[in-house]
N, C-alpha and C positions, 0 to 999 in steps of 0.2 A: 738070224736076220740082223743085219748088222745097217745102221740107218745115220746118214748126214744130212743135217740141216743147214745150207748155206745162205748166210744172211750180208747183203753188202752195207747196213746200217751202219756208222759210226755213231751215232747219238741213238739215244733208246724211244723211238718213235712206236706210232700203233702197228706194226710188224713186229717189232722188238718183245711187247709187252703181249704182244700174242703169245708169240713162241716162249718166252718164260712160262704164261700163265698156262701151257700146254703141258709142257715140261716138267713143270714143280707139281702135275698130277699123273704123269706117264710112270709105272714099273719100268727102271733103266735097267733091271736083270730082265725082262722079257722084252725090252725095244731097247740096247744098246746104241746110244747113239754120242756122236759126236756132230758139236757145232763151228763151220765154217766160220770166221768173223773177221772185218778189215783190221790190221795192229792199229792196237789205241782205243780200238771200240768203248762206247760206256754198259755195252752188255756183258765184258768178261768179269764186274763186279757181281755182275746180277746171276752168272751163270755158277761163277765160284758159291755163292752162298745156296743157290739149290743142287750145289752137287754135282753141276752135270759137265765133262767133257770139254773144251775147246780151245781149235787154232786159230792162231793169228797167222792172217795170211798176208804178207807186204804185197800189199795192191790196193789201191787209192779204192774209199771207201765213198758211198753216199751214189755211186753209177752202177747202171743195169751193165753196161757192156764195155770190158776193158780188152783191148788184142792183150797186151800183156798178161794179164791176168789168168786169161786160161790157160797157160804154160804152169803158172801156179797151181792153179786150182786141179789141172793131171797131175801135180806133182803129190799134190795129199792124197789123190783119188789112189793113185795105185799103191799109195806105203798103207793106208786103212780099206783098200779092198770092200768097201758099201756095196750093200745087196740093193739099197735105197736111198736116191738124191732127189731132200725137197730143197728146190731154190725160190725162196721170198724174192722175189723182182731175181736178181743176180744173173742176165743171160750168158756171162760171161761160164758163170759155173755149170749150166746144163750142158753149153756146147761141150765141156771139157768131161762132162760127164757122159755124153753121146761119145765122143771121140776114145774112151777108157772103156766105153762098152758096158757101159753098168748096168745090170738086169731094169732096173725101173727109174725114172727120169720124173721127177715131180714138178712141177711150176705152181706155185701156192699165187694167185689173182689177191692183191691187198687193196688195189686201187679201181675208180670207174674214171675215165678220161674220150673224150670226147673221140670219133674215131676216121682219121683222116684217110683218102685214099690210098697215101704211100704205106699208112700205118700195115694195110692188108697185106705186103710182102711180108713185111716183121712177122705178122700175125699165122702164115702160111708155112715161114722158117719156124715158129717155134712148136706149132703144129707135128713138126716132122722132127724135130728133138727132143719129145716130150711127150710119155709115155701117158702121162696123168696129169689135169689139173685138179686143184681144188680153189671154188668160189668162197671166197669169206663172204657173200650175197647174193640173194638175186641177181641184181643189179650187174655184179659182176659178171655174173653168168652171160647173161645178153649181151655184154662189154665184148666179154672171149668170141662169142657165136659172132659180129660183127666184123669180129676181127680175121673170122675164118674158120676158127677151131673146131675138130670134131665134136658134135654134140657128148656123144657118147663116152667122150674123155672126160667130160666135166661133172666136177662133183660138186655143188654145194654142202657148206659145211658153216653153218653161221658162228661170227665172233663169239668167244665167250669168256668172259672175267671171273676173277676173287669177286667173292663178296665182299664190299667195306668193311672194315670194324665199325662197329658203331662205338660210339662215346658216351661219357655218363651225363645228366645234365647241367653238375658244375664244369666239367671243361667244358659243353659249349657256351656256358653264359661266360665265362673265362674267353673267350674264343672274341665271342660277339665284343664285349667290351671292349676288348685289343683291338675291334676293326671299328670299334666305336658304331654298330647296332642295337638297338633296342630292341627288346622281346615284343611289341608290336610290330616289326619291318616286315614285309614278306623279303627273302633273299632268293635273289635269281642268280642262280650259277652259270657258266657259261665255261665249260674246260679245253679247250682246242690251242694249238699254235696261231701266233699272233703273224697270220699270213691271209693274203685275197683269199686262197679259195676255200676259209673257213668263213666268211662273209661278214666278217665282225662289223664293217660299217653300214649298212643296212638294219642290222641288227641294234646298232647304236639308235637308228631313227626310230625306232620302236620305242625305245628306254626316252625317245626327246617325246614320244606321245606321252607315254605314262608321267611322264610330267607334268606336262599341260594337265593331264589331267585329275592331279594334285595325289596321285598312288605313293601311300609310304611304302619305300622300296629300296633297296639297297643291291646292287651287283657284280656280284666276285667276278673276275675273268683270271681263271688260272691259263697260267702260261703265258710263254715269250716267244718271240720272234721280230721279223722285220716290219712288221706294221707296228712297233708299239709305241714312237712319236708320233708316227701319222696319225693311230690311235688316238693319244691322248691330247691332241689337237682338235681333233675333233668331237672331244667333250666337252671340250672349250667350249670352241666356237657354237654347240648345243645347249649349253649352262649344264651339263649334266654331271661335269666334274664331281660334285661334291657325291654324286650318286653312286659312281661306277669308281671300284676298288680293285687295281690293278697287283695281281698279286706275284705276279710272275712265276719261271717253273715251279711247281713244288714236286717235292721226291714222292711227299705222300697226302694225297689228297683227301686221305678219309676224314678228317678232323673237319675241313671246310667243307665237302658234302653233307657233314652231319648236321651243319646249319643249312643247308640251303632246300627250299620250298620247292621252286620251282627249276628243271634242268632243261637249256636249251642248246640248241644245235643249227644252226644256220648258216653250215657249207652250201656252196654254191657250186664245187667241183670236189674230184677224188674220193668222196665221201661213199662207204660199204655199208660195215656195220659199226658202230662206233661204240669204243669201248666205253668213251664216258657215258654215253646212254646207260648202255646194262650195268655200269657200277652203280649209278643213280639208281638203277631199280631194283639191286638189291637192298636199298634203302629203301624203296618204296615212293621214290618221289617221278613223281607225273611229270611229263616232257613237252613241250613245243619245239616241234622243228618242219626244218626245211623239207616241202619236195622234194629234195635233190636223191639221186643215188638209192641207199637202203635205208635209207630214214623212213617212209612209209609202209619198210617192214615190220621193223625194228618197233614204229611206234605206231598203232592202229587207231586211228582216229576217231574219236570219243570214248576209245573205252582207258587205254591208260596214257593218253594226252592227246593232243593236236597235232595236226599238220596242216602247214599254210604253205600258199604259192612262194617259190624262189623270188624274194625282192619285195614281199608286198606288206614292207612295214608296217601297214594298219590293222592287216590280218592278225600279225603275232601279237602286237600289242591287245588287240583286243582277246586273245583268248589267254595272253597272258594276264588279263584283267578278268577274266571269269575263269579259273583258275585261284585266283587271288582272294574272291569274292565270294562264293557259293562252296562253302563248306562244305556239304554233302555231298556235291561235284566231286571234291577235291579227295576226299573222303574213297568215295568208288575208283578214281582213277589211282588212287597211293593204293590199295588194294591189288589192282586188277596187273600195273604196274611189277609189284611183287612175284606175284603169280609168274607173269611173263619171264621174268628172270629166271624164277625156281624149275620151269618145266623145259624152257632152250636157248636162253641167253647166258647159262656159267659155264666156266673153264671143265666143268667133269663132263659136262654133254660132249662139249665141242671135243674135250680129248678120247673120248670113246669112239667118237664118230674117226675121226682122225687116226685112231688103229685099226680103226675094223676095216678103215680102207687101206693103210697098210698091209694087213692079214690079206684079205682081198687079192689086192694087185701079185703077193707075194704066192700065195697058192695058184692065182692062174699062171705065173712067170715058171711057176715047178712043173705044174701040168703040160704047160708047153715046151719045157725040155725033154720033160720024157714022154 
């Protein structure tokens, strides 16, 4: 069984960081695979160091659907002969994969997005191109059924991470210093792209309550993107500048998760299963997040953090204040938290799940030829 994973990322987004952390736990003698990637990708660094397989394909990266591109994407299909095509978004590659005749047609759902009526033609073409899906969530799930898709095709398979390293207690006091915190601060983390529909500014009103209401506090937000003037403008105009510590991408974010107290999440759009969640709890820290998407999967409401209404600053802020506040609280949820992780939020779950539906689709496709 010979298996292709085509990815149109050019930057290493949470599709990206999936399919490594899948990868760097799959037997590549028992799932040969190779991975599709646009030339230039920042995944062929990531893929050379676990070992595994991939081509650059000249075709403009970061779109689901290029006419060009599936003339490419035949062109790899028939010199490596795949028994198995999973396309991360990439509709460009299923078609070319439909069109080559490939025994099993994958479409991996990485996103939730609102679902418009023109969407349902899409939805009903990729329906008929696509052998299999698999949901990184719930959420997702319902996304695909909206969109048309046979139920029966759909597989949930939830996100799942590396565990962090953890660090000893001279680096992090080493750490804190450098960001200029003190071993009293609670630190609130915050890891997402610096884009609307990760809801950074809403989120910000929450950090302008905790002020007012005098919370010693300090909050990382890792990551870049295009909101990060508007951003820090609006710390400004909050007074909260001196609070919120703009860190921008980092490669490896286990060092500042290992300070941080509390991890939050307050997308408003796109949001599945999110990896910064389950890295957090393989450290064991307790979460507040948004309704939105698979966030009230992911985190279950009072037992290893909160979930508040999409938009209602008063809400996060206040359980980010009891959180902060009640020890024993905080205590059960970094607990329970853990747990969560250890039993179906890591990379060994999700890759298990992940072949066995490979295996799967691959013995009924044999059964069906003969």
């Amino acid at each position: 069984m010979k298996i292709i994973e085509a990815i149109s990322d050019t930057n290493i987004g949470g599709a990206g960081v999936l399919l490594i952390n899948r990868l760097s736990n799959t037997d590549l003698n028992k799932y040969p695979t190779l991975v599709v990637v646009p030339r230039g990708s920042a995944l062929c660094q990531r893929l050379e160091a676990i070992g595994v397989d991939y081509v650059e394909a000249d075709c403009d990266g970061d779109i689901s659907f290029d006419l060009k591109a599936i003339k490419i994407y035949k062109r790899i299909f028939k010199e490596n002969t795949p028994d198995i095509v999973n396309c991360h978004g990439c509709l460009s590659a299923r078609i070319a994969a439909k069109m080559c005749r490939v025994p099993i047609k994958i479409c991996t759902r990485h996103c939730v997005f609102p679902v418009k009526k023109s969407d349902r033609a899409w939805g009903f073409f990729n329906n008929y191109i696509s052998d299999s899906f698999i949901a990184v969530a719930y959420a997702a799930k319902d996304n695909l059924l909206e969109l048309g898709i046979d139920e029966e095709k759909i597989n949930v398979i939830i996100n799942g991470s590396r565990a962090l390293r953890k660090i000893d207690a001279d680096e992090k006091k080493r750490l804190k210093q450098d960001l200029n915190i003190d071993e009293s601060t609670t630190v609130i983390g915050l890891s997402a792209r610096l884009e609307k529909c990760k809801g950074h500014e809403w989120f910000l009103q929450s950090v302008k309550i905790l002020s007012k209401h005098g919370m010693n506090f300090k909050v990382l937000l890792l990551g870049d993107g295009t909101q990060r003037q508007r951003l820090g403008e609006l710390c400004r105009e909050f007074g909260i500048n001196e609070s919120v510590i703009f860190c921008g991408f980092v490669e490896d974010v286990s060092p500042f998760m290992n300070i941080v107290d509390i991890n939050i999440n307050c997308s408003i759009g796109t949001e599945t299963s999110s990896l910064a969640l389950s890295e957090g709890m393989s450290l064991g820290i307790p979460a507040v997040v948004s309704d939105y998407g698979g966030n009230p999967y992911m985190i279950k409401h009072g037992e290893n953090g909160f979930v508040c209404k999409c938009f209602d600053s008063s809400e996060m802020a206040e359980y980010i204040e009891r959180l902060a506040n009640d020890r024993d609280l905080y205590a059960k949820m970094s607990k329970k938290a853990y747990q969560r992780f250890c039993t179906e939020l890591n990379a060994e779950a999700m890759t298990k799940k992940t072949n066995q539906l490979y295996d799967k689709l691959w013995r009924a496709y044999r059964r069906a030829e003969n």
